[in-house]
C-alpha positions as CSV (number, residue, x, y, z in Angstrom):
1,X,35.0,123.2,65.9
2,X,34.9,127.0,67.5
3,X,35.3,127.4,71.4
4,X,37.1,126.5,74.3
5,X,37.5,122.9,73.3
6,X,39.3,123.7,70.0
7,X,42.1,125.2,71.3
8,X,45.2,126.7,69.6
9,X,46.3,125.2,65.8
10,X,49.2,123.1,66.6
11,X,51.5,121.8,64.0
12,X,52.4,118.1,64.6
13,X,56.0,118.4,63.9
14,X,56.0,121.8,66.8
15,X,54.7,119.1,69.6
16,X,56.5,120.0,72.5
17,X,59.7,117.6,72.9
18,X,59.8,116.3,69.6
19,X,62.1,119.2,67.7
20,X,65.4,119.7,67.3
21,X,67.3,120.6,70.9
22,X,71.2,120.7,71.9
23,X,71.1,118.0,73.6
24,X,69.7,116.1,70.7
25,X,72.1,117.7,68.0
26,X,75.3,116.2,70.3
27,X,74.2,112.9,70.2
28,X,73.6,113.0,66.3
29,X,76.7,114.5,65.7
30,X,78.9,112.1,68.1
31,X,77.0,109.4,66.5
32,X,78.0,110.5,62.6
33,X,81.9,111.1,64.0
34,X,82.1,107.5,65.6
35,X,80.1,105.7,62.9
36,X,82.9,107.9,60.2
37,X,85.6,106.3,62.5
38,X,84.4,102.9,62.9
39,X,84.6,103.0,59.4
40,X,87.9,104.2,58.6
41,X,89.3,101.6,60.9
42,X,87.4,99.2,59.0
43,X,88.7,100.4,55.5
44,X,92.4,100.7,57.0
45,X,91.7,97.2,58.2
46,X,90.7,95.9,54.9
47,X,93.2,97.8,52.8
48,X,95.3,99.3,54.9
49,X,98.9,97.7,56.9
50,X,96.4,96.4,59.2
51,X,95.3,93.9,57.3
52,X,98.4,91.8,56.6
53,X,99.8,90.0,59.4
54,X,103.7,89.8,60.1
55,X,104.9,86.7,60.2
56,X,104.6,84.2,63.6
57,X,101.5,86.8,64.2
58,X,98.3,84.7,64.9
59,X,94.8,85.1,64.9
60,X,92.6,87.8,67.0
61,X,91.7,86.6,69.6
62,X,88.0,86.2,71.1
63,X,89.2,88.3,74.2
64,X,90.2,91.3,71.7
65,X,86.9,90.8,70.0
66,X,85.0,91.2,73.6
67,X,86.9,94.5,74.6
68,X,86.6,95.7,70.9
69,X,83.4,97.4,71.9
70,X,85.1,98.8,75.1
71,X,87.4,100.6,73.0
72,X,85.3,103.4,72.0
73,X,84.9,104.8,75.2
74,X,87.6,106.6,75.1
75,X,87.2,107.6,71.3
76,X,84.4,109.3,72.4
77,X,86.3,112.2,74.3
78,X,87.5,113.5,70.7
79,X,83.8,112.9,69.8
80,X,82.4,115.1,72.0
81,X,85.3,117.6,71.9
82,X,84.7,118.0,68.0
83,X,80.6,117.8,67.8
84,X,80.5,120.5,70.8
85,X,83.5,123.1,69.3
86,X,82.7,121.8,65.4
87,X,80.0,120.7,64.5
88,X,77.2,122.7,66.2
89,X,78.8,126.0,65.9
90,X,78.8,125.4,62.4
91,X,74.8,124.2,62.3
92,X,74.0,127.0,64.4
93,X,75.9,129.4,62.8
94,X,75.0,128.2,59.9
95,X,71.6,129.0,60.4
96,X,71.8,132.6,61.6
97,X,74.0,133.6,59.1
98,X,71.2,132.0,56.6
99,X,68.8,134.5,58.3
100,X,70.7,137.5,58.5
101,X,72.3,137.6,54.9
102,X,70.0,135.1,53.1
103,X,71.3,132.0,51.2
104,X,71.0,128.2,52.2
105,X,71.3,127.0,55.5
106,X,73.1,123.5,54.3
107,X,75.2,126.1,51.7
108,X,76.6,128.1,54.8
109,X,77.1,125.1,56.9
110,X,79.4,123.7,54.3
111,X,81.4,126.4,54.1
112,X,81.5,126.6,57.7
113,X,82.6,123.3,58.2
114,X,85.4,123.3,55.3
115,X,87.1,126.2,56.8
116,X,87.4,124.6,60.5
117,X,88.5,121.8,58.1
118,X,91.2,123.8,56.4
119,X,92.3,124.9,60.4
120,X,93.7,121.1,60.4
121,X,95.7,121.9,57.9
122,X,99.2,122.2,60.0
123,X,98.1,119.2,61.7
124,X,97.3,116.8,59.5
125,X,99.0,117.7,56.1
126,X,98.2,116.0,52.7
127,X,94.9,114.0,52.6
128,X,94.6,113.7,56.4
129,X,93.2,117.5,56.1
130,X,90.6,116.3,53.2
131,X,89.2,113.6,55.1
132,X,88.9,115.5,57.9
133,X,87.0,118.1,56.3
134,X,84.5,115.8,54.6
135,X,83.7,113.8,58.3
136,X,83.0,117.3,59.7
137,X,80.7,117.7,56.9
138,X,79.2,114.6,57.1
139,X,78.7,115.3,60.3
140,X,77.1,118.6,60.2
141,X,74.2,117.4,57.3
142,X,73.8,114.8,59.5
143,X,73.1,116.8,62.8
144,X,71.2,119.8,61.1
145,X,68.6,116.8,61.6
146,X,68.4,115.9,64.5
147,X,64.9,115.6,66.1
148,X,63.1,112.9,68.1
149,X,63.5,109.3,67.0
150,X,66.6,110.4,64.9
151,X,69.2,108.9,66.8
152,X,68.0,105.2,66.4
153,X,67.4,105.7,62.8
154,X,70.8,106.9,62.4
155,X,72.3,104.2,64.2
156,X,70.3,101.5,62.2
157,X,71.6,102.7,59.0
158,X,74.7,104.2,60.3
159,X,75.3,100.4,61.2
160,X,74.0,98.9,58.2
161,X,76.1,100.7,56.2
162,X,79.4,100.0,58.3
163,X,78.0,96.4,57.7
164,X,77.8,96.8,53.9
165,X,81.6,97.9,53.6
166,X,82.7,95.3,55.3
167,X,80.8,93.0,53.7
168,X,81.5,94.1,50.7
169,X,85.4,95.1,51.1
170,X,85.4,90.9,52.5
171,X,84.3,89.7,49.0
172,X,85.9,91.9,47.0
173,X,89.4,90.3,48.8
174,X,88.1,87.0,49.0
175,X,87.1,86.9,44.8
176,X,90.3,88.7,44.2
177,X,88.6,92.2,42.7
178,X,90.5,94.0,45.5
179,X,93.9,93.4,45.6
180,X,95.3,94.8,49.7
């Protein structure tokens, strides 16, 4: 088709609205960082001190289990503290450094993210630092993606896999192939 009605070739992925923004990069990122939490609470709960109770302790109870949600609120101050001073500095920079000296974005990004990783060093000595490092760069794959519809698929399988540890750390104990 030629003429007014034709108009410009667009790209469907360049739609207006459905790329990558800031905006859309903070969510991802606070998303990756409290799905990464959510499950090292779980694994310390499951293999950790957590998980055995002292004695005369009793069970959870269902009013813990209704402000359990609650709790994240204020976990997401270090959420946002991290993705906005961590994470998307080292996607964007990332990025520009890709164009100006060549390479791979994802390449760049790593290396970005394991030196503000190796900054925690006085902080968190011994593994602390390590597993620090690899949720920042967890973080930052996972937000160099971010475009429309990407948060819910995130939190779907972000979720799912939480899910899948659990489930799977709970029958491991139970069968006795896990020893806490």
């Amino acid at each position: 088709m030629s003429g007014p009605e034709a108009g410009p070739a667009e790209d469907p992925g360049k739609v207006r609205g459905e790329g990558r923004t800031t905006l859309r990069m903070l969510w991802a990122s606070m998303l990756a960082l409290a799905l990464e939490a959510a499950l090292a609470l779980l694994l310390l709960a499951l293999f950790g001190d957590a998980g055995q109770r002292e004695p005369g302790e009793g069970r959870v109870s269902a009013l813990t289990l209704v402000a359990l949600p609650f709790l994240m609120v204020p976990a997401l101050i270090p959420a946002v503290v991290v993705s906005a001073f961590l994470v998307l500095p080292a996607v964007l920079l990332g990025e520009r450094l890709t164009r100006r000296l060549g390479g791979r974005a994802t390449g760049w990004q790593l290396l970005l993210s394991t030196a503000a990783g190796a900054l925690a060093w006085p902080l968190f000595r011994g593994p602390g630092w390590l597993v620090g490092t690899v949720c920042l760069a967890v973080a930052v794959l996972v937000t160099r993606h971010a475009r429309r519809g990407y948060f819910v698929g995130l939190l779907v399988w972000g979720t799912v896999a939480v899910l899948t540890v659990y489930l799977l750390g709970v029958a491991g104990l139970l069968t006795g192939v896990i020893e806490a």
